[in-house]
N, C-alpha and C positions, 0 to 999 in steps of 0.2 A: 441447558443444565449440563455439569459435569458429567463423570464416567460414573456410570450406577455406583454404589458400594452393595457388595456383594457377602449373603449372612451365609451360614452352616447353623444350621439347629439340632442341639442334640436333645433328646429328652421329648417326648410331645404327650408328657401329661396335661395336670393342670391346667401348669402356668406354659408350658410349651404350647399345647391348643391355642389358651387364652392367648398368647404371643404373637403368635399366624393369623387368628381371627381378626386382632386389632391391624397387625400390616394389611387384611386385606380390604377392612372394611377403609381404613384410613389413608391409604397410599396414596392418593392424589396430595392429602393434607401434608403428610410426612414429607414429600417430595420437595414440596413449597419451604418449608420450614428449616428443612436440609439442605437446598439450592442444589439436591442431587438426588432420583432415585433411590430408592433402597430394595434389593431385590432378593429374594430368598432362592439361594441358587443348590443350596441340599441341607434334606434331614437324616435325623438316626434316631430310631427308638425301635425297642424290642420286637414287636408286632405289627409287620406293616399294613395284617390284615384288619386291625380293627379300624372297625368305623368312628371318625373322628370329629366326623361334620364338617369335612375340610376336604378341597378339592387338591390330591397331590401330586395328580398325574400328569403335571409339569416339572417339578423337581425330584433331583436326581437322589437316590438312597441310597444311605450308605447302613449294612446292617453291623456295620463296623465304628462307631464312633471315634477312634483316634484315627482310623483314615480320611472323617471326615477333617478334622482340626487339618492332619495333616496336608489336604487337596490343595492347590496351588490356585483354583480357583475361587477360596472362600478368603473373604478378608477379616473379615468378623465370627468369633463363635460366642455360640450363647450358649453357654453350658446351666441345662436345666434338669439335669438326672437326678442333682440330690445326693447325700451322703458324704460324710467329710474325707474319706478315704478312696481307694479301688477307681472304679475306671473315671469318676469324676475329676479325680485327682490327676489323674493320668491324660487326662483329655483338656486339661486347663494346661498342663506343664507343658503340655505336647503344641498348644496352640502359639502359647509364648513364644518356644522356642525355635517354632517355625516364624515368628516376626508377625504373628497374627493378633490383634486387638481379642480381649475374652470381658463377655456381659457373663457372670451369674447370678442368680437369684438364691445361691447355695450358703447358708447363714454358718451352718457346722463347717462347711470348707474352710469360709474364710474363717472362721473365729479357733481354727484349729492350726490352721496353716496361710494366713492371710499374710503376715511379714513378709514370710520366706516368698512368698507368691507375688507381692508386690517390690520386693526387690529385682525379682526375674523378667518382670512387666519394663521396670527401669531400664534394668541395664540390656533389654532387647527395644526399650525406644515405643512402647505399645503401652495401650491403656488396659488396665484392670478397673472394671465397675462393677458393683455391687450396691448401686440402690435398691433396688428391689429382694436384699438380702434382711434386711429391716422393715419392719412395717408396712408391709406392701405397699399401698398404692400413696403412703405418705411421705412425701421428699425429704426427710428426714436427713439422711446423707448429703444431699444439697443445701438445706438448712445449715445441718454444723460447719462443712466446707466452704459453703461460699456464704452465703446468706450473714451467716455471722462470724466471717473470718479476723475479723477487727476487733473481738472482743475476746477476754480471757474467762473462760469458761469453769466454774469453780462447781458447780452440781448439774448430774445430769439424773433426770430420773423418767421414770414411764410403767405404762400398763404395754408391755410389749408379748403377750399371747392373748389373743382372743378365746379360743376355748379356755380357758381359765376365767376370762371376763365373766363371759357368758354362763358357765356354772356358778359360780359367787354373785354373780346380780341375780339368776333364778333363785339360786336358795333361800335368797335375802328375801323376794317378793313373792315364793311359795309356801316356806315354811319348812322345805325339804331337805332331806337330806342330801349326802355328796353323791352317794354310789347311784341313787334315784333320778337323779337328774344328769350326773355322767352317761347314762344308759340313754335320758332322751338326748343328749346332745350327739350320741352319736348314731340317733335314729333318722335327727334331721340331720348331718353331714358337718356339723361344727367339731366333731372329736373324731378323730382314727377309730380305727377298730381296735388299732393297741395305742393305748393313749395316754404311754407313759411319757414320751419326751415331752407333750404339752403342759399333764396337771404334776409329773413331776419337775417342773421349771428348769429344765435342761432346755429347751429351746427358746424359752426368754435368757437363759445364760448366754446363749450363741450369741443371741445379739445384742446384749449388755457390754458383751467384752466387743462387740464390734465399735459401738456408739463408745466407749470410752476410751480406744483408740483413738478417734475421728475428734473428740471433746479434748485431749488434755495430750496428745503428741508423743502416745506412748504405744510401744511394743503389744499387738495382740496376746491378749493373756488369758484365756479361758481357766485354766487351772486357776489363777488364781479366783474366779469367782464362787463364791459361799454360796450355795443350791440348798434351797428346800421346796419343796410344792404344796400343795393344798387339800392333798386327798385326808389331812388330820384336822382340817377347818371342819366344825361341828354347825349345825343350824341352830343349838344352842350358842356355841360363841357368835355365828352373825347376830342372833336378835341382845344379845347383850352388847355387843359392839353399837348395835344401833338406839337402846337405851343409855347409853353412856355418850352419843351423842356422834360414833366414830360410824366407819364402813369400813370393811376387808375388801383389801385386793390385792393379788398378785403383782408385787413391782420390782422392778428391775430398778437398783438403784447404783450410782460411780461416783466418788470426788476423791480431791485431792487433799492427803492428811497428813502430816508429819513427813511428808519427803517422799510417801508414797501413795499408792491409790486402795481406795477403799470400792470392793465391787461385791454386789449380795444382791439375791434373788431371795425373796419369801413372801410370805402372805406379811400383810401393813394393816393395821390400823391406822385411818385419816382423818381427820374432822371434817363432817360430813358437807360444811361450807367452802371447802375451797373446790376448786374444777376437777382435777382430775377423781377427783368423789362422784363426780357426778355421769364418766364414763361410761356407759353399761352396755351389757352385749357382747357383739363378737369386735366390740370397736376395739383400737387400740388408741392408746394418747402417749406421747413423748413431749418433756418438759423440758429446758434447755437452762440455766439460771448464766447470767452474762455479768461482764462487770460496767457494760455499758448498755446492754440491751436491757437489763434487769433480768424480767421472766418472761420465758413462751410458750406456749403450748402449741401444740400440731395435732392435732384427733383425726382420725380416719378410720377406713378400713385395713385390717393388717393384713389380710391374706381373701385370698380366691383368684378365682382367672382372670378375673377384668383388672383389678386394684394391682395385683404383683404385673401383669403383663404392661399395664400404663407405666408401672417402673423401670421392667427389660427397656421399654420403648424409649423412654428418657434419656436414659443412657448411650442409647443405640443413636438416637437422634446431636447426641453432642457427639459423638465419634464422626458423625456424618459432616457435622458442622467443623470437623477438625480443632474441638476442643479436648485437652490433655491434661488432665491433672492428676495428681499423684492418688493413691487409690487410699489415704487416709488425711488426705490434705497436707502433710508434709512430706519432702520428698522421704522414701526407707529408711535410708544409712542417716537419717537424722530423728527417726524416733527412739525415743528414750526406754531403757528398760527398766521401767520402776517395780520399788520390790510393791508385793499384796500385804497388807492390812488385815493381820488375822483379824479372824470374826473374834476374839474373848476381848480384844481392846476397844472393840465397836462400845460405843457409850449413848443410851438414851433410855427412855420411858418403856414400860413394859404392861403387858396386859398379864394375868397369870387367870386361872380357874382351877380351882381343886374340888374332888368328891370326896367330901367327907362324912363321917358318922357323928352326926347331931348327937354330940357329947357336950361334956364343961371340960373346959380346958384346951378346945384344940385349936382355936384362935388365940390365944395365949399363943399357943407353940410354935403355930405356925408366924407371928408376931415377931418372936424371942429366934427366932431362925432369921430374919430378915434383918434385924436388930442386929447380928452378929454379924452380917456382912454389910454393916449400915448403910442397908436398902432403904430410903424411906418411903411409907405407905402414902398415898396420893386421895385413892377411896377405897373401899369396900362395900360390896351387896352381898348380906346375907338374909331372905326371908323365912318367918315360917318358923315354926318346931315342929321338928319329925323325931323324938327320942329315940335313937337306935337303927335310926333310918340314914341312909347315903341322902345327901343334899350338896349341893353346890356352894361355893363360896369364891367370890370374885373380888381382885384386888386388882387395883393401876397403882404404879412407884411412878415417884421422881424420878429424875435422871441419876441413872447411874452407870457401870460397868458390867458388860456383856459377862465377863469372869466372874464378880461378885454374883450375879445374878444365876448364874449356871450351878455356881457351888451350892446357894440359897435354895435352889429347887431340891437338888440330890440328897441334900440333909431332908428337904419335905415331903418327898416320899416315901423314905425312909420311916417317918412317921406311922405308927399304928393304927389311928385313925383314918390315913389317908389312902384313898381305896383305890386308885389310878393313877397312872402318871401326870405330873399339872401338864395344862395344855395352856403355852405361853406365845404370848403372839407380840412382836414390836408395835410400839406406836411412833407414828414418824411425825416431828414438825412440820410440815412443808405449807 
């Protein structure tokens, strides 16, 4: 065999543990597959006394992370710290610019600063990888790059957070509420303790905007994607979503629209027969639509130590094999900067639900409101007479305009009768 290749590991949480576990259980196998060694020659992470369950007192520490990047004897860093800014940032630029190859598993990095980052990988001659920034242990990023590089990719969508999964399939099959089951998910370890970038869909944004890089040849764009989460999904709207035949899920969804790209995170309404309906848990799925492959799906696990650490390793193992390629499938100076596709031009089906006071006339009003933005009505569910009581009133539209539809709500608020704000949920074709 060749001359080892030689890692720096930064970070040894999670997926950094999980990283070192897999090199050491697997190193013979990695060796074979590489035609070289792979040797972990130093780490960095904040506390070198905690116990990790990992034997370290072979490799060197650095309690300095850019001095790691920076050592002369590290070829590779695996930047696993986390955080799209500060010393992450710092420790990825610093690697580059030492002529050092860089694996992160860092999704906010790249999706904030991935161009600029992949242009600096370029023109120093070094790879940038981030599969494991997506989907954990699902090759997702080798999928769109290689797997289906022959095909021109026109929709790309997915369940890309699992805790979001996995609250939305609970509520579905308990009957509960969000805040009640947010609390058990973060009893057993599927939610943070602050567990806003998951249920608020900031962290399926990270890698929406990564995957529609990677899909259509354009400029990472985070700002441009339309964020909303799920903590306003009711176990009222799931079980009428499920009488109407649909399911809620959090989806990350990108294509390509009138000259620019279309990129939105929210809760979906799906027809409960097609696959990615059928995802549940802490799974993730990503859908790929081709114009020669058709459609694919990829389902796995999206995160923990074993599933992101088998993606670090992927990555790590084609560096070893001396494979190079550009870190969004085409080289930088050649991705496009497409404008963003406001959300009010977004055009499809709608779910609406209002509480209103069981009167005469307010389905009229609420009617003669949609009418005026000629929304047309698809169904309605209204049961029961409760005179003078709040009841529920549920409508799906045709297809129409995200704008017309926006304005249609604000007048039905507005209404007297109408005693909350609607709680309106897209429904996607797919």
């Amino acid at each position: 065999m060749t001359q080892a290749l030689r890692i720096g590991v930064a970070g040894l949480g999670t997926v950094g543990a999980g990283t070192l576990a897999l090199l050491q259980a697997h190193g013979e196998l990695i060796a074979e597959r590489c035609g070289r060694p792979v040797l972990v020659s130093a780490v960095s992470a904040r506390d070198r006394r905690k116990d990790r369950g990992l034997d370290l007192s072979a490799v060197r520490w650095f309690e300095d992370a850019l001095a790691l990047a920076a050592d002369p004897e590290v070829d590779v860093v695996l930047e696993l710290i986390g955080g799209s800014d500060g010393v992450a940032k710092e420790l990825v630029e610093t690697a580059l610019a030492g002529g050092k190859h860089v694996i992160t598993a860092n999704k906010a990095l790249i999706a904030h600063h991935g161009t600029a980052l992949a242009r600096q990988a370029e023109a120093a001659g070094v790879a940038l990888a981030c599969e494991a920034a997506v989907a954990g242990g699902i090759p997702v990023i080798k999928a769109l790059r290689e797997g289906l590089a022959a095909n021109a990719i026109s929709r790309i969508y997915g369940i890309l957070n699992g805790t979001c999964n996995y609250v939305l399939s609970t509520m579905r099959d308990s009957g509960r509420e969000f805040g009640e089951v947010l609390a058990e998910a973060q009893k057993l370890g599927y939610a943070e303790a602050d567990p806003g970038f998951d249920v608020d869909g900031v962290d399926a944004a990270h890698k929406l905007a990564i995957l529609t890089a990677l899909a259509f040849g354009c400029e990472v764009n985070f700002e441009g994607v339309h964020v909303e989460g799920i903590r306003e999904v009711s176990a009222l709207d799931i079980a009428y979503a499920e009488e109407l035949g649909y399911r809620i899920k959090l989806l990350g969804l990108a294509r390509l629209i009138d000259g620019g790209v279309e990129q939105r995170v929210h809760p979906c309404m799906v027809r409960r027969d097609v696959p990615i309906a059928n995802v549940e848990g802490v799974f993730n799925a990503v859908v790929a639509e081709g114009d020669f492959v058709d459609s694919i799906l990829l389902e796995g696990r999206g995160a923990g130590a074993g599933p992101t650490a088998s993606a670090v390793v992927a990555d790590l193992i084609d560096i070893a094999r001396g494979i190079r390629l550009p870190t969004f499938a085409l080289p930088a100076a050649r991705l496009k900067a497409l404008p963003s596709l406001q959300m009010e031009r977004h055009t499809g089906c709608y779910y609406v639900r209002l509480m209103v006071l069981d009167k005469p006339g307010v389905i009229a009003d609420v009617a003669a409101t949609l009418r005026d933005e000629e929304i047309s009505m698809e169904a309605m569910i209204q049961r029961g007479r409760a005179p003078g009581e709040a009841v529920p009133v549920v409508l799906t539209t045709h297809e129409t305009e995200e704008a017309r539809m926006a304005r249609a709500l604000a007048r039905i608020v507005a209404l007297e009768a109408v005693l909350e704000p609607p709680r309106m949920i897209r429904i996607e074709a797919l």
